[in-house]
NUKOLMAR-86487 format. One record per residue (C-alpha): residue in three letters; x, y, z negated. Coordinates in nm, 3 decimals. Layout:
% NUKOLMAR-86487
REC  aa       u       v       w
REC Ala       X       Y       Z
...
END
This chain:
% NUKOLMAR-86487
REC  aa       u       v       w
REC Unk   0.915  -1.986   2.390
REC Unk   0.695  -1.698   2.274
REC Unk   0.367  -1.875   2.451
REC Unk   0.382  -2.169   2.150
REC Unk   0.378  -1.865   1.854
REC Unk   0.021  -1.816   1.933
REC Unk  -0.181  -2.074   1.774
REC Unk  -0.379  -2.150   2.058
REC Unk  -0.444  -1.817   2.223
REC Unk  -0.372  -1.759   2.609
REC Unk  -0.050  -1.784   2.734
REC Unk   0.227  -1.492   2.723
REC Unk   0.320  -1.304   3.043
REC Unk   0.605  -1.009   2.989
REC Unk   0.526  -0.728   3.192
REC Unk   0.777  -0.437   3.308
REC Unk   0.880  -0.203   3.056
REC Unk   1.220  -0.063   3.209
REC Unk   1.360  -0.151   2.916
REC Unk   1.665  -0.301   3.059
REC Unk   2.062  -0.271   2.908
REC Unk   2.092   0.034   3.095
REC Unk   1.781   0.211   2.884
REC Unk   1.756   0.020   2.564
REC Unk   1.729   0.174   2.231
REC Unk   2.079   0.292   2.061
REC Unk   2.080   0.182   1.711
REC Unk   2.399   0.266   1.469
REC Unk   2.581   0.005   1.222
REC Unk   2.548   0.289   0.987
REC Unk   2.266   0.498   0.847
REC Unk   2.210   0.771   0.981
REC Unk   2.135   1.159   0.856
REC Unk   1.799   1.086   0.991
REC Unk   1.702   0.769   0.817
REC Unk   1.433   0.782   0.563
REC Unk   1.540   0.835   0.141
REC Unk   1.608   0.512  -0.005
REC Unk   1.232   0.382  -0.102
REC Unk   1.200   0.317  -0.435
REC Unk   1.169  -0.063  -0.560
REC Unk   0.959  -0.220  -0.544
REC Unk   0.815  -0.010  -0.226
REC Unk   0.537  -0.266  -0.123
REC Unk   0.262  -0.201  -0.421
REC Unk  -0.096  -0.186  -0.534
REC Unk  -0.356   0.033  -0.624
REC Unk  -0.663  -0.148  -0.785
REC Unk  -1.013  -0.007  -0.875
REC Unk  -0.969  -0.006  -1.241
REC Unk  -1.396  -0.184  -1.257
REC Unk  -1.280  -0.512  -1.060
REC Unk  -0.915  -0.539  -1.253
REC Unk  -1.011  -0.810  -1.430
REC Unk  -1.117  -0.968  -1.153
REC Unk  -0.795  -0.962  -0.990
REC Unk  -0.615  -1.047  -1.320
REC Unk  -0.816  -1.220  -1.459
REC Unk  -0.769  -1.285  -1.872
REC Unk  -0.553  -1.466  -2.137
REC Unk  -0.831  -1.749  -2.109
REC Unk  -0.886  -1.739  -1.730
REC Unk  -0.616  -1.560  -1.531
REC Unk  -0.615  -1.518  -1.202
REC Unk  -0.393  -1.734  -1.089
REC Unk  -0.404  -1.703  -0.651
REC Unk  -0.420  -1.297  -0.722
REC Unk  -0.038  -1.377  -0.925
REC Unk   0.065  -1.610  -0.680
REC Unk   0.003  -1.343  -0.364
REC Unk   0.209  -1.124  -0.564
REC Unk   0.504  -1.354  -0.630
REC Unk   0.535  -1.444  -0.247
REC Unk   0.554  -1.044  -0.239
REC Unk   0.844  -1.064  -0.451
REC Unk   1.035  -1.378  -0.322
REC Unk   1.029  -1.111  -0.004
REC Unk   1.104  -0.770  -0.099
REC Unk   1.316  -0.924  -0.408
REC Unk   1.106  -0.748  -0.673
REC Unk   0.730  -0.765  -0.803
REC Unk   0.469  -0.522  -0.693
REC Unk   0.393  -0.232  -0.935
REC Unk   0.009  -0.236  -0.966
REC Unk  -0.195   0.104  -1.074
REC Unk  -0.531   0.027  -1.187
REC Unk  -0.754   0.320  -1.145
REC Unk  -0.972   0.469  -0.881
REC Unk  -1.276   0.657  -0.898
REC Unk  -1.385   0.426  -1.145
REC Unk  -1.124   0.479  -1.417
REC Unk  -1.306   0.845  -1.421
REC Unk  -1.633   0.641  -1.476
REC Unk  -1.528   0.390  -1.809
REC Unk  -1.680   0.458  -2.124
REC Unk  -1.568   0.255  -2.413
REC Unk  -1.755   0.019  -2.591
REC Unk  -1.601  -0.178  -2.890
REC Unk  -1.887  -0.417  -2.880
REC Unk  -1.861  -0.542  -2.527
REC Unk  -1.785  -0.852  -2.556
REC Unk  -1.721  -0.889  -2.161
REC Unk  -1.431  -0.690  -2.011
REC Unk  -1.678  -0.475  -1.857
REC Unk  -2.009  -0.413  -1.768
REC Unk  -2.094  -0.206  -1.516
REC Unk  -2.445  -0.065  -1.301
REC Unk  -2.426   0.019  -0.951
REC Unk  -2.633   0.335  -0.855
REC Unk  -2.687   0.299  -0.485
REC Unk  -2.789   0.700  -0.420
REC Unk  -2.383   0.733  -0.556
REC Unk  -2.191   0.408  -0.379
REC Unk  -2.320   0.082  -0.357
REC Unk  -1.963  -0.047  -0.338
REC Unk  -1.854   0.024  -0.738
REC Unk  -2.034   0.070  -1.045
REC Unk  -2.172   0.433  -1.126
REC Unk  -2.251   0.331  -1.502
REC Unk  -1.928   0.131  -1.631
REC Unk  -1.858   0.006  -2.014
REC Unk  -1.533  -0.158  -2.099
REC Unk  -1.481  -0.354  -2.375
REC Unk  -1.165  -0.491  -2.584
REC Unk  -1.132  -0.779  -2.368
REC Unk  -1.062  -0.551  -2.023
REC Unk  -0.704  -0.473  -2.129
REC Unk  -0.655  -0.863  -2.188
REC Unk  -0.597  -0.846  -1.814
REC Unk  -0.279  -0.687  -1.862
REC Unk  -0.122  -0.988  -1.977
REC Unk  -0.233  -1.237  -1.738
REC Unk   0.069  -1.161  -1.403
REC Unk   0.447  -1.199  -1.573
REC Unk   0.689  -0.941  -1.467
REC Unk   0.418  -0.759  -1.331
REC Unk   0.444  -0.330  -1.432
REC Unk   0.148  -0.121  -1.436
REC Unk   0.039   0.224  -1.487
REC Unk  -0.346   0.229  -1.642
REC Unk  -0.597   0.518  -1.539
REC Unk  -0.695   0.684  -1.844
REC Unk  -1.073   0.903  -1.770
REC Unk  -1.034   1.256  -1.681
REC Unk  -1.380   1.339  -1.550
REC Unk  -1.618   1.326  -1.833
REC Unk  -1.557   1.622  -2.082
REC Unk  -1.816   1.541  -2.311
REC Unk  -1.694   1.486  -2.699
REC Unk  -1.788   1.155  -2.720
REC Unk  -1.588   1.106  -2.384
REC Unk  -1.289   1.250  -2.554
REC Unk  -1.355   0.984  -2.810
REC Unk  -1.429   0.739  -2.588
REC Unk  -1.087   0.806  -2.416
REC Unk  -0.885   0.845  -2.730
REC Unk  -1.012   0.483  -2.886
REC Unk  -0.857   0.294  -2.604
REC Unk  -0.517   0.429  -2.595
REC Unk  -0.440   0.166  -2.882
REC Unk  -0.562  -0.095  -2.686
REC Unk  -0.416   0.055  -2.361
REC Unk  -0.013   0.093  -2.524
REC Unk   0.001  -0.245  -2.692
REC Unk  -0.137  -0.385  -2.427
REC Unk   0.144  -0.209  -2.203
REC Unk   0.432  -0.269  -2.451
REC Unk   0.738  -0.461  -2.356
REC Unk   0.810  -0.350  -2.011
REC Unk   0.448  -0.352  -1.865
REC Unk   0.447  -0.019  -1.846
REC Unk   0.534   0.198  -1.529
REC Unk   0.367   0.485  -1.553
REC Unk   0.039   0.671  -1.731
REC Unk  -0.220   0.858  -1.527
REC Unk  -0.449   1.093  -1.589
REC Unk  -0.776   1.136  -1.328
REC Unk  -0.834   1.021  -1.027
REC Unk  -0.823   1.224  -0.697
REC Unk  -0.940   1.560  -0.961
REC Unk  -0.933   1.804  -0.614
REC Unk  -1.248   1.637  -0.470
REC Unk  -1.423   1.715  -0.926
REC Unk  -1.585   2.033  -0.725
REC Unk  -1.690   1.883  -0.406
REC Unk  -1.739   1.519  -0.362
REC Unk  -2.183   1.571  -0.424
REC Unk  -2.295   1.232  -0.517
REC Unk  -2.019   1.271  -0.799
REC Unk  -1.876   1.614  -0.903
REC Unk  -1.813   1.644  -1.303
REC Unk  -1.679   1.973  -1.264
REC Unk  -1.891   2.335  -1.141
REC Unk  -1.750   2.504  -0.818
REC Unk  -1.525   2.736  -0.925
REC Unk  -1.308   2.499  -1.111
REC Unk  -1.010   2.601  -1.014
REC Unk  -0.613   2.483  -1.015
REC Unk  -0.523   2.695  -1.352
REC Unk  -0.851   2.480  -1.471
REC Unk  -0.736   2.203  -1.412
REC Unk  -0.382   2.205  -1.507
REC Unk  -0.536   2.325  -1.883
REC Unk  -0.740   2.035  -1.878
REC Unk  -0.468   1.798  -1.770
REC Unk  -0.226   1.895  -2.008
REC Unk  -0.523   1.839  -2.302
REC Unk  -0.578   1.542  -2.252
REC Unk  -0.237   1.410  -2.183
REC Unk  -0.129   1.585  -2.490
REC Unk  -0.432   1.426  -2.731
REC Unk  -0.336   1.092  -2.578
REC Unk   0.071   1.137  -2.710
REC Unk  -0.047   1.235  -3.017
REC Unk  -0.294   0.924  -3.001
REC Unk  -0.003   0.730  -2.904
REC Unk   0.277   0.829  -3.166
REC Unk   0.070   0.644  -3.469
REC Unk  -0.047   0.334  -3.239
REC Unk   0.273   0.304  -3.066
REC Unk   0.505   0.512  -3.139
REC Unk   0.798   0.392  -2.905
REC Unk   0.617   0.429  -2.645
REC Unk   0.520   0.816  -2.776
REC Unk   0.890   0.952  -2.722
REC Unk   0.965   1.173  -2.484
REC Unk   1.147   0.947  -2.228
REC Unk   0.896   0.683  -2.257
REC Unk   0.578   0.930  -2.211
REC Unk   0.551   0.901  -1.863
REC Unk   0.295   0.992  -1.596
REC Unk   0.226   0.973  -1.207
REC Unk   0.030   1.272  -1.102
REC Unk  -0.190   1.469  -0.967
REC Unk  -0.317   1.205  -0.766
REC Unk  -0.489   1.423  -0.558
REC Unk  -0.734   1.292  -0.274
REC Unk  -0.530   1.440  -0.015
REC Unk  -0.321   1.771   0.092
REC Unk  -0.603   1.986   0.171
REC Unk  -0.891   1.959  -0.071
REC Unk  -1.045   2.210  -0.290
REC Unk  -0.737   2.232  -0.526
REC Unk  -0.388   2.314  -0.356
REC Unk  -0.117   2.094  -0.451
REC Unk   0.146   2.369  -0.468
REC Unk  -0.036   2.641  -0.670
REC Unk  -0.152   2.280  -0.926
REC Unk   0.269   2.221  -0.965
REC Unk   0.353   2.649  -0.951
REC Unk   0.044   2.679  -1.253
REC Unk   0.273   2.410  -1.480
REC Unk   0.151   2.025  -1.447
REC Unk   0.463   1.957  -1.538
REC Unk   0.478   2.187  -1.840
REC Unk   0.577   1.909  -2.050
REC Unk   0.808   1.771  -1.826
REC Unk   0.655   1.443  -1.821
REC Unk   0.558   1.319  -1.445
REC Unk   0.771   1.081  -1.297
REC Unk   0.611   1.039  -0.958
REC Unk   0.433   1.277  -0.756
REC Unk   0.092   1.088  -0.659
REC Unk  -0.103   1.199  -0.383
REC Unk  -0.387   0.926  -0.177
REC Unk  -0.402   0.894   0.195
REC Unk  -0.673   0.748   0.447
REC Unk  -0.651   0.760   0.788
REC Unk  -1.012   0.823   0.795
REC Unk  -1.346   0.698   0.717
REC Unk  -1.539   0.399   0.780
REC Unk  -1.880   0.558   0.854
REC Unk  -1.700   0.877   1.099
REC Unk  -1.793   0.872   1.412
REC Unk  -1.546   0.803   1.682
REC Unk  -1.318   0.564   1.431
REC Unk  -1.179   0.284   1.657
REC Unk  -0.906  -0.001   1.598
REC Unk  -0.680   0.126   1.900
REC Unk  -0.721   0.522   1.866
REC Unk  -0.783   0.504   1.469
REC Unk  -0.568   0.244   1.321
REC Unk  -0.366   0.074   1.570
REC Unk  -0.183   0.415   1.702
REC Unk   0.133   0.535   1.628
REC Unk   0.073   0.850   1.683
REC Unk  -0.246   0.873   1.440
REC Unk  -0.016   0.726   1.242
REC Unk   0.241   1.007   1.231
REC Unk  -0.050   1.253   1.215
REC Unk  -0.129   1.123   0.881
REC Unk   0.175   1.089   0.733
REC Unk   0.365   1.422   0.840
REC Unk   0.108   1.579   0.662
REC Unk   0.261   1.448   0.358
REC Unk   0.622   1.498   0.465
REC Unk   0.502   1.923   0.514
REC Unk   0.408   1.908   0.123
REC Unk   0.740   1.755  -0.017
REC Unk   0.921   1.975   0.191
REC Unk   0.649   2.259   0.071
REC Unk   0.715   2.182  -0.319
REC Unk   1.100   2.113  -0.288
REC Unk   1.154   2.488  -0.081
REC Unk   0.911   2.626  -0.381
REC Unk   1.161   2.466  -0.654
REC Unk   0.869   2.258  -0.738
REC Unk   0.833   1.894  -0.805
REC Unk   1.189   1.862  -0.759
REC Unk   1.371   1.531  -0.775
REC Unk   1.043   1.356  -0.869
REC Unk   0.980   1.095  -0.542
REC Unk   0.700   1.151  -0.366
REC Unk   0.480   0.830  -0.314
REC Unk   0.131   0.748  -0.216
REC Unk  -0.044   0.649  -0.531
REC Unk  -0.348   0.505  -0.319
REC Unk  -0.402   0.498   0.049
REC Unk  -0.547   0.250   0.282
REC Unk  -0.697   0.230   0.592
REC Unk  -1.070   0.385   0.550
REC Unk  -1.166   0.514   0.277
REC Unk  -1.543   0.388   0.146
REC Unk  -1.362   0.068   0.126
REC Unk  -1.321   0.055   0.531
REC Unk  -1.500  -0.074   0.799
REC Unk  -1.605  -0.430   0.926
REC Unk  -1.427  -0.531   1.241
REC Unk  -1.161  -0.249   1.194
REC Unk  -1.007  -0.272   0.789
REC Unk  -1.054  -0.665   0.781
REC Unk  -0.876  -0.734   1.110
REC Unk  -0.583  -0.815   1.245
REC Unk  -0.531  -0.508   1.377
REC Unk  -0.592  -0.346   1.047
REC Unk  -0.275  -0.590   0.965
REC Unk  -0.028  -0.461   1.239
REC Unk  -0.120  -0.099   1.136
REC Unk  -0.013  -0.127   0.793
REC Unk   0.305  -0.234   0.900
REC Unk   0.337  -0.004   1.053
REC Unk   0.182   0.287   0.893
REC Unk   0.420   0.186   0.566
REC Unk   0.743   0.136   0.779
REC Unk   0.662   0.517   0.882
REC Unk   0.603   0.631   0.534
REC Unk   0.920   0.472   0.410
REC Unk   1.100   0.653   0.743
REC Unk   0.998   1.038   0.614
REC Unk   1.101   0.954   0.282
REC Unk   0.776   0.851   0.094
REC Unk   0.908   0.682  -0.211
REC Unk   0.605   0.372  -0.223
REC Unk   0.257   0.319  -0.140
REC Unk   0.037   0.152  -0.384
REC Unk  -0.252   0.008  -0.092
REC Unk  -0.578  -0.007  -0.266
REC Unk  -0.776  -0.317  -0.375
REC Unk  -1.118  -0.405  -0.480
REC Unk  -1.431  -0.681  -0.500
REC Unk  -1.604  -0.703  -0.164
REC Unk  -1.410  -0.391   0.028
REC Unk  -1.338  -0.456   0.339
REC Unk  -0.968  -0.370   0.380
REC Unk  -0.862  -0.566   0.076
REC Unk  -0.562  -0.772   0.104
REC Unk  -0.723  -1.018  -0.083
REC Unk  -1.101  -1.156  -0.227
REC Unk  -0.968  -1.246  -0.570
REC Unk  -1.319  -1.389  -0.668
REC Unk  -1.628  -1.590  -0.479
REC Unk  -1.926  -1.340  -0.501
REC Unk  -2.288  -1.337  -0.246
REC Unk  -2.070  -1.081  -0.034
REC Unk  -1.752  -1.223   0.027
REC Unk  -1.519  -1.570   0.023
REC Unk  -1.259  -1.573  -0.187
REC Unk  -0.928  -1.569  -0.012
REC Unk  -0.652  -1.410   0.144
REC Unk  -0.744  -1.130   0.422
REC Unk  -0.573  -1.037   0.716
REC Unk  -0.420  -0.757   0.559
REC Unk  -0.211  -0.905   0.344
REC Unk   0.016  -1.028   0.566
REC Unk   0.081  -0.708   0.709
REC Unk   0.221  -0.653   0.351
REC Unk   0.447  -0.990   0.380
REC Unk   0.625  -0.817   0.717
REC Unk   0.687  -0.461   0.544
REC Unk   0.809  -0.670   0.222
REC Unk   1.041  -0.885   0.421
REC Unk   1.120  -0.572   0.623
REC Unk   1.264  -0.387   0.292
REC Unk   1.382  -0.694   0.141
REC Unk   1.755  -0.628  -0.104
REC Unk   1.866  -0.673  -0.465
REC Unk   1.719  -0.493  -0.746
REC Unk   2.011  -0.221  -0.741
REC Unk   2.039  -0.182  -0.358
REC Unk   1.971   0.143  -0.145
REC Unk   1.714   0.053   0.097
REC Unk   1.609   0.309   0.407
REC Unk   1.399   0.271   0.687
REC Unk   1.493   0.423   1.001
REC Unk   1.238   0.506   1.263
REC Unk   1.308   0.425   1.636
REC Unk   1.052   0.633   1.888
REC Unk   0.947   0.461   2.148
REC Unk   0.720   0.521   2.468
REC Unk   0.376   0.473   2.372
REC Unk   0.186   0.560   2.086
REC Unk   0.076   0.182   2.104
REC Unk   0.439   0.067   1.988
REC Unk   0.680   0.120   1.690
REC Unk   1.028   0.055   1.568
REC Unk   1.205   0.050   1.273
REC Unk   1.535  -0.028   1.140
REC Unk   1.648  -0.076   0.803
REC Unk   1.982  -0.014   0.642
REC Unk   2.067  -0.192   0.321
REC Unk   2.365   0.002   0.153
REC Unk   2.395   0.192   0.419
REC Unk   2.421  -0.087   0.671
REC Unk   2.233  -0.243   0.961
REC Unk   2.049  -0.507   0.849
REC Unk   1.694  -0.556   1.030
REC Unk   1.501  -0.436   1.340
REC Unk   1.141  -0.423   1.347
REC Unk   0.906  -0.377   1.620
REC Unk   0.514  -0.342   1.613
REC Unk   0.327  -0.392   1.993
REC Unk  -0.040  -0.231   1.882
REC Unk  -0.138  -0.297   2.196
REC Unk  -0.509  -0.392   2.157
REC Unk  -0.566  -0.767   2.233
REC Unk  -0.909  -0.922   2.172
REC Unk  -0.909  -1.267   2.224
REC Unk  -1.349  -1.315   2.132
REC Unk  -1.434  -1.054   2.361
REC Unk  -1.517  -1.063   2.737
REC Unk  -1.195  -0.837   2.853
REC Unk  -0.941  -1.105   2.736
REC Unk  -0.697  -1.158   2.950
REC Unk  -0.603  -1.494   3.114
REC Unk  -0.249  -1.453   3.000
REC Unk  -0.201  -1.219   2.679
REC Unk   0.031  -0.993   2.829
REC Unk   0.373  -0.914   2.632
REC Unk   0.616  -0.615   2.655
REC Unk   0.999  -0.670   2.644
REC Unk   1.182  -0.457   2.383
REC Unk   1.592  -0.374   2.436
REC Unk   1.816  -0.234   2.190
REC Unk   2.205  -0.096   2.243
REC Unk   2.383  -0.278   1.901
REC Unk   2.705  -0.182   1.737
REC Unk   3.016  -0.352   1.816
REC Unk   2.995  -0.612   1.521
REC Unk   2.666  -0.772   1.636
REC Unk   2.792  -0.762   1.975
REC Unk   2.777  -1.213   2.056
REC Unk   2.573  -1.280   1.724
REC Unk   2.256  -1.473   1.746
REC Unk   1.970  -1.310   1.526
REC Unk   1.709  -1.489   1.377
REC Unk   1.364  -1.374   1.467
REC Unk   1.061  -1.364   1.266
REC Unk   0.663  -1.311   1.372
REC Unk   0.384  -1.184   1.220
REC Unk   0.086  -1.397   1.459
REC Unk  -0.238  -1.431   1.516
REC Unk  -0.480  -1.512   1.814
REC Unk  -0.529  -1.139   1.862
REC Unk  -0.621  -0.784   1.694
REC Unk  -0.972  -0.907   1.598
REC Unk  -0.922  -1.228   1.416
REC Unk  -1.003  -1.198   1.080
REC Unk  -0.809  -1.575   1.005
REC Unk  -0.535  -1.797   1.140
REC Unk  -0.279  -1.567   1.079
REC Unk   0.100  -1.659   0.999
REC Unk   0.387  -1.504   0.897
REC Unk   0.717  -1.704   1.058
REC Unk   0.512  -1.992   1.061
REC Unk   0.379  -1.928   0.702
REC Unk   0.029  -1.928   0.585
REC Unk  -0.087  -1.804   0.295
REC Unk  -0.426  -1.857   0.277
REC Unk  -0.630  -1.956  -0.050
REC Unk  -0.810  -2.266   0.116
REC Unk  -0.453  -2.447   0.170
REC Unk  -0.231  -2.399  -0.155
REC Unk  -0.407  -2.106  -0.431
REC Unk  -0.209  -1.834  -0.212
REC Unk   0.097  -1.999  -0.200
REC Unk   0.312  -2.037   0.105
REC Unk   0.234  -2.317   0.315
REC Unk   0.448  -2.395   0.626
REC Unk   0.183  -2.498   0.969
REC Unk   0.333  -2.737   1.133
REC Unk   0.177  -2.641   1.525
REC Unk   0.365  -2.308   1.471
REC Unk   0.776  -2.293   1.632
REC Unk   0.984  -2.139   1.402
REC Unk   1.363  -2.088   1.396
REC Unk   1.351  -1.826   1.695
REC Unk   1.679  -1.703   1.781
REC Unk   1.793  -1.468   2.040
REC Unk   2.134  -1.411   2.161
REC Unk   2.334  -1.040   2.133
REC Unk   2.483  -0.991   2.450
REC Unk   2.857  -0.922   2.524
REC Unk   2.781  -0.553   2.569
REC Unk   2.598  -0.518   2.251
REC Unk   2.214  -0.533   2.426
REC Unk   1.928  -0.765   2.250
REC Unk   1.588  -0.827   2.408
REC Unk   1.276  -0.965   2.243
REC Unk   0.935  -1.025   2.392
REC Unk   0.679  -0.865   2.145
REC Unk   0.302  -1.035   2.235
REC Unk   0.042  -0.755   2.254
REC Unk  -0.119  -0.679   1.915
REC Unk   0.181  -0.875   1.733
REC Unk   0.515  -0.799   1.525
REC Unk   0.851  -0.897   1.535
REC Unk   1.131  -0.859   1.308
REC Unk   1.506  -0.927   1.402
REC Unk   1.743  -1.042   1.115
REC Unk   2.123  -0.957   1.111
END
């Protein structure tokens, strides 16, 4: 029964959909033309803001051990690591200091953002951090913004540190700058005069990049060699700032034929604009689809242009509001549900992977990896909307993975399917039907919405195993579960603990003619297994 999945919230009562055998959803054995590219691996991945790194990590004396263990439940799902990119507006910020003697140190000017430092020294000891997650792959944020000589020298003296810290298979990927199209406009912070331009920019890029190979060849020169220089980039802010992606790639920021992923960030908005809400904002398909077709338009822009082609698009940063998000919206459950699905959508229109940015005390981090006067350290509702994408895309290391998506009624629902080698493997579906269970308006009964879907012949009499992503409703911010999992800090350092007042083993039965039904709670996912 669905009613003893919710941990103590109100009971479950279906209500009419239509969604009978005679209008369920048709859903091939094969792939279809349609389906989304096959993601890259692994697709679920991080961004972190390169000041709080070694918080996450940690160092060779004191790593972060819950941070690694998150990320290793990540992999025992999706079947590979996450990639992490350390950077952020931040990485634009660091100044080196070869007297630090802490990984960083760091001043917060409130009139620029009280959420990060403004004045940031690292020290030797920050690229310890590197070391501290096994078969972990990173790409570090070298600074772009400060143009200064001594920031050129600054830059230049950690590249040592930076390669040997990266050797033996760390590495993923360089980059160069972060989010360069808002250097003319972002006020509180803009390094660069008006009329910098894309032509500018590109010249300045290609500097740098070049002074850092050179840099590179006599510190490490392996990693120097053409194949192994590698870069994400631009990493732009968005589609539509003051530099246009197109005319960046058309003026040559790939001169040196060197970028291996084409980085751009997404938010779906931000935490201080008015009129941002859970159910219109975050938990809506169709904002959803708003944010990432914009994305879709500018690989298809760039490939018809000859540009950027076959380097995979991905989404080097994004989250859910940018300034770190907003209490009661980016820490919620709901915040949770719309990952799912805004990354099961992403995957579906062929964006390669999504890095979801992390930091100390923001508010849509997946996880607190440190106690500070702000926040608890622990694991936030977010996260486990990253367990049900990584189960969702879940293969072996050399398998073709693509995400199919299934359009439903209501831009308060999704679908997915996946295809592994081309075949049928999983179903998702995401009800973002706002439920809170604290406030006044909840229901009796928490209302649920029956799902059908047509099957192939070969699942046609199978029982499919069915698995939940829970909690008491869109607001909680805690007792949430993952097929009965928990992951919280508090009960095993991150690792997977099984709750014992949770049913697990769902099945549901494939009828004769091929139709499967599944009750989907408001504000809740479900994921059907082949």
């Amino acid at each position: 029964m669905i009613v003893s999945l919710l941990l103590g919230a109100a009971a479950v009562a279906a209500v009419p959909t239509g969604r009978d055998a005679s209008s369920a959803i048709a859903v091939t054995k094969e792939a279809p033309q349609e389906a989304g590219d096959s993601i890259l691996q692994p697709f679920v991945s991080f961004s972190i803001e390169f000041a709080f790194f070694p918080d996450y990590a940690g160092n060779k004396s004191n790593p972060n051990d819950f941070s690694n263990n998150l990320l290793d439940n990540l992999a025992s799902l999706q079947g590979i690591k996450p990639y992490i990119r350390v950077g952020g507006n931040t990485q634009d910020f660091a100044l080196y200091d070869p007297n630090l003697k802490t990984s960083t140190n760091g001043t917060i000017v409130p009139a620029k953002s009280t959420d990060y430092p403004y004045l940031l020294s690292i020290g030797p000891s920050f690229f310890e951090s590197y070391a501290t997650w096994p078969n972990t792959k990173f790409s570090h944020g070298f600074n772009l913004a400060k143009n200064t000589t001594a920031a050129m020298e600054s830059l230049l003296a950690t590249v040592p540190l930076a390669c040997k810290a990266l050797g033996d298979g760390k590495l993923m990927h360089w980059e160069l700058g972060n989010e360069p199209d808002l250097f003319s406009t972002s006020g509180v912070f803009s390094p660069r005069p008006k009329n910098w331009n894309e032509s500018d920019y590109v010249d300045n890029w290609l500097t740098k990049e070049r002074a850092i190979k050179q840099k590179m060849a006599h510190a490490c020169p392996e990693m120097a060699t053409d194949s192994a220089y590698t870069y994400l980039a631009p990493s732009f802010a968005g589609v539509d700032n003051s530099l246009d992606p197109v005319k960046t790639w058309r003026d040559g920021l790939d001169s040196d034929k060197n970028i291996r992923l084409n980085s751009v960030h997404n938010y779906m908005g931000g935490a201080t604009q008015p009129g941002v809400t859970l159910q219109k904002t975050l938990m809506n398909h169709t904002s959803v689809m708003n944010s990432v077709d914009q994305h879709v338009t500018l690989a298809q822009e760039l490939k018809s242009d000859g540009l950027a082609r076959g380097i995979p698009y991905i989404l080097g940063e994004m989250n859910s509001l940018y300034n770190e998000g907003k209490p009661g919206l980016s820490n919620s459950f709901g915040a949770a549900l719309w990952g799912v699905d805004f990354n099961l959508y992403s995957a579906s229109q062929s964006l390669h992977r999504t890095h979801m940015h992390q930091g100390t005390d923001y508010r849509y981090a997946s996880w607190q990896p440190v106690q500070t006067n702000k926040t608890t350290k622990g694991t936030k509702a977010p996260y486990y909307g990253n367990v049900m994408v990584a189960a969702m895309v879940n293969a072996n290391h050399n398998d073709q993975v693509r995400v199919l998506n299934l359009p439903l009624e209501q831009d308060t629902e999704s679908a997915y399917a996946t295809y592994v080698n081309g075949n049928l493997a999983r179903l998702a579906v995401v009800n973002m039907q706002e439920y809170n269970y604290t406030g006044s308006t909840a229901a009796s009964q928490r209302p649920s919405v029956k799902y059908a879907f047509q099957l192939p012949e070969h699942a046609h009499g199978k029982t499919l195993a069915v698995q939940r992503l829970m909690a008491n409703g869109s607001d909680a911010i805690t007792g949430i579960t993952w097929n009965g999992w928990s992951y919280n800090y508090e009960l095993n350092n991150g690792k997977p603990v099984r709750l014992h007042n949770v049913t697990i083993g769902e099945t549901v039965p494939v009828g004769q003619k091929g139709v499967v039904e599944i009750e989907v709670p408001w504000s809740s996912g479900a994921i059907l297994n082949f």
